[in-house]
C-alpha positions as CSV (number, residue, x, y, z in Angstrom):
1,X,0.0,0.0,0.0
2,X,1.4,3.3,-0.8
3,X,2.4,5.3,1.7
4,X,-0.6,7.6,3.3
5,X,-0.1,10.8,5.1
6,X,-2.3,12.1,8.0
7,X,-4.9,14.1,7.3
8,X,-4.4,17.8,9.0
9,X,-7.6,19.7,10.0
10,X,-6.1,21.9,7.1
11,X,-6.7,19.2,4.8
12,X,-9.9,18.0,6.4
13,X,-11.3,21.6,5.5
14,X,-9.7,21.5,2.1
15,X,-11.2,18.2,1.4
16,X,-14.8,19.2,2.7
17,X,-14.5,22.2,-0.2
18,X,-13.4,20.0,-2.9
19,X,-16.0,17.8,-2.4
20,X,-19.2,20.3,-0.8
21,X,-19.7,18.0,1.9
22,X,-18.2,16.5,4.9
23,X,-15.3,13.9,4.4
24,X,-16.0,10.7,5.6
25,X,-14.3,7.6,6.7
26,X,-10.7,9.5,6.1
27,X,-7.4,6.8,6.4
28,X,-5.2,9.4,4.7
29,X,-3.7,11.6,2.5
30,X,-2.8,9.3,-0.5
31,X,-1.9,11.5,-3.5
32,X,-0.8,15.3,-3.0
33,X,-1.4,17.9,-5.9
34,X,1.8,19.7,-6.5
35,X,0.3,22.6,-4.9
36,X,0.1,21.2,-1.6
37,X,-3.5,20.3,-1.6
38,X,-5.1,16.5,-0.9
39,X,-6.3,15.3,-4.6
40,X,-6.8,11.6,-3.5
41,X,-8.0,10.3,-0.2
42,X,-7.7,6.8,0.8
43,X,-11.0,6.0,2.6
44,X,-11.9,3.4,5.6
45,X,-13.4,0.0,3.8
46,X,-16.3,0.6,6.1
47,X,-17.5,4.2,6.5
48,X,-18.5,5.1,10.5
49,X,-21.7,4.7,10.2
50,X,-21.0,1.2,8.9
51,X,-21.6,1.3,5.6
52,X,-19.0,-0.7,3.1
53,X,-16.9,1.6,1.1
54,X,-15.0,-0.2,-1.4
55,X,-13.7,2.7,-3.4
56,X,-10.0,3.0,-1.4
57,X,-8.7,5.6,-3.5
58,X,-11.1,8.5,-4.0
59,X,-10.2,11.3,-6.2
60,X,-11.3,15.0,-4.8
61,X,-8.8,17.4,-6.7
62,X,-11.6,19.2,-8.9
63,X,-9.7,19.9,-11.7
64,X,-9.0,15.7,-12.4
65,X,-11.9,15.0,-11.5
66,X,-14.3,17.7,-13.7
67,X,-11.5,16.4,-16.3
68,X,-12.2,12.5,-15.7
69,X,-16.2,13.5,-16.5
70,X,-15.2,14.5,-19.8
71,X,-13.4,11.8,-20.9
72,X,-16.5,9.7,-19.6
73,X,-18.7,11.9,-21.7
74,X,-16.3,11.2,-24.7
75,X,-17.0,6.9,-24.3
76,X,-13.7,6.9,-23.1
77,X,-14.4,4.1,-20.9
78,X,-16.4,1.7,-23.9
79,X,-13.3,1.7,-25.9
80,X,-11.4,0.7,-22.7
81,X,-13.4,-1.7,-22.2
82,X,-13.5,-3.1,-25.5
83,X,-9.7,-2.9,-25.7
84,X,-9.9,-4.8,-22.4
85,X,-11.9,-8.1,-24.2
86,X,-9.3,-8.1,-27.1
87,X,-6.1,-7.6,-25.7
88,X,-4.6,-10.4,-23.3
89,X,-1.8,-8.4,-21.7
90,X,-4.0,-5.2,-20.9
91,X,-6.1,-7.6,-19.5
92,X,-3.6,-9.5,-17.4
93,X,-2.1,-6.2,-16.1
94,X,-5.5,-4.4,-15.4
95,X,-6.4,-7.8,-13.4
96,X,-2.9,-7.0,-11.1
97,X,-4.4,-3.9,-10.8
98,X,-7.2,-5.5,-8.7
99,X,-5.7,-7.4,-6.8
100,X,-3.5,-4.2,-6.1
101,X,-6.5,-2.4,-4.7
102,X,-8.0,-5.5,-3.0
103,X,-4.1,-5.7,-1.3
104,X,-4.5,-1.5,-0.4
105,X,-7.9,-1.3,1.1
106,X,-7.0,-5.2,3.0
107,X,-4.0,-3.2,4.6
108,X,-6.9,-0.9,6.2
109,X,-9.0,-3.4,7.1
110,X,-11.4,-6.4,6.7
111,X,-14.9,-5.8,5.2
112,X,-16.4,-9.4,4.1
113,X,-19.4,-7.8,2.3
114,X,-17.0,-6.4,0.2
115,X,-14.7,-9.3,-0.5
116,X,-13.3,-9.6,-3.9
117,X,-14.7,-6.1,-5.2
118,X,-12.4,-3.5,-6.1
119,X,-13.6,-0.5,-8.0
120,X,-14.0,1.4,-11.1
121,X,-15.1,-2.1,-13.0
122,X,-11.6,-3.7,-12.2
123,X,-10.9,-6.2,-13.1
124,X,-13.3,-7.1,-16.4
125,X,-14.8,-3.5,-17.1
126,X,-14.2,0.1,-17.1
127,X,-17.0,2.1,-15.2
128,X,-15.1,4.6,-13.4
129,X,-12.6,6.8,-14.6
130,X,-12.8,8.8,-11.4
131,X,-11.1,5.6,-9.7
132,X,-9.0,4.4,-11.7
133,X,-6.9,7.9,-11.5
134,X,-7.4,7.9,-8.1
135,X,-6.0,4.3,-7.8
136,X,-3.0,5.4,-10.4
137,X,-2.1,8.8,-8.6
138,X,-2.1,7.1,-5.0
139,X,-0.3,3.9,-6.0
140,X,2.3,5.3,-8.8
141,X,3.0,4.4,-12.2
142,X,2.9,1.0,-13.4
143,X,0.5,-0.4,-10.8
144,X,-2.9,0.7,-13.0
145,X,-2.3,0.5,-16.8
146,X,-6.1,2.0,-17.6
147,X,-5.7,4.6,-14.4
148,X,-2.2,5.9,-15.9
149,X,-3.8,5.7,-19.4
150,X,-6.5,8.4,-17.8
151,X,-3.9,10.7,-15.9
152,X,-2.3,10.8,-18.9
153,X,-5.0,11.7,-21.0
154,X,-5.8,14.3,-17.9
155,X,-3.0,16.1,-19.1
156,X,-1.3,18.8,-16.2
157,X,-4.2,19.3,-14.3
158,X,-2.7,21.1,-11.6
159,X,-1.1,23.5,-13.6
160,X,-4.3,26.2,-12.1
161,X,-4.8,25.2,-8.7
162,X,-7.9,24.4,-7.8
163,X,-9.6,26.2,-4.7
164,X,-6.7,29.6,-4.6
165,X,-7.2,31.1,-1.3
166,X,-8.9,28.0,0.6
């Protein structure tokens, strides 16, 4: 599992801007924009209140994520898909990428209602985009073939800060 840092109260009220409501379920800090600010939180498997969480890696940096809804609008995730069906080594690595995020969010914890289920589609479709950058940002490159393919096509997101004077 990557490494995660601690969420500050700092970031706590950064977080609860980026996403317009109250974080929940925070483990940590797992992917830093280059302007200081928390773009992906890892999240509790189980959320306080109980509820099963099985998206680890959630993306809040606005910009990627305002970016990863347009490439969904475009049917970027059908083509991955179908790309996923006919090519045996995208398919092979996108299945370690799986098992990847079933390794992360095991590290913080034991949810059985969740067992086996990842996020984004992993490891037979793409329905997230959102995750799968999250899951590339936090975890590096090389881990997520399809989450790299999106940052990439996110292109320097961070070059305009989002939120300037939170």
């Amino acid at each position: 599992m990557p490494a995660l840092e601690p969420a500050s109260e700092t970031d706590v009220a950064t977080l609860r801007a980026q996403l317009g409501r109250e974080p929940r379920g925070i483990a940590g800090i797992a992917w830093r924009c280059p302007c200081g600010k928390p773009g992906v939180v890892a999240t509790e498997p189980r959320l306080p209140d109980g509820t099963p969480f099985p998206t680890t890696y959630y993306l809040t940096c606005p910009r990627a994520v305002s970016a990863c809804s347009t490439l969904e609008a475009q049917g970027v995730m059908a083509e991955m898909t179908e790309r996923l069906a006919s090519d045996e080594e995208l398919a092979t690595a996108y299945t370690a990428a799986h098992e990847a995020y079933l390794a992360d969010r095991a590290a913080l914890g034991s949810v059985p209602e969740i067992a086996g289920i990842s996020a984004g589609g992993m490891p037979t479709r793409v329905k997230c985009l959102h995750v799968l950058a999250g899951h590339a940002l936090a975890a590096g490159p090389g881990v997520n073939p399809l989450g790299d393919e999106t940052v990439d096509a996110l292109g320097p997101f961070w070059a305009r800060p989002c939120l300037e004077g939170e």
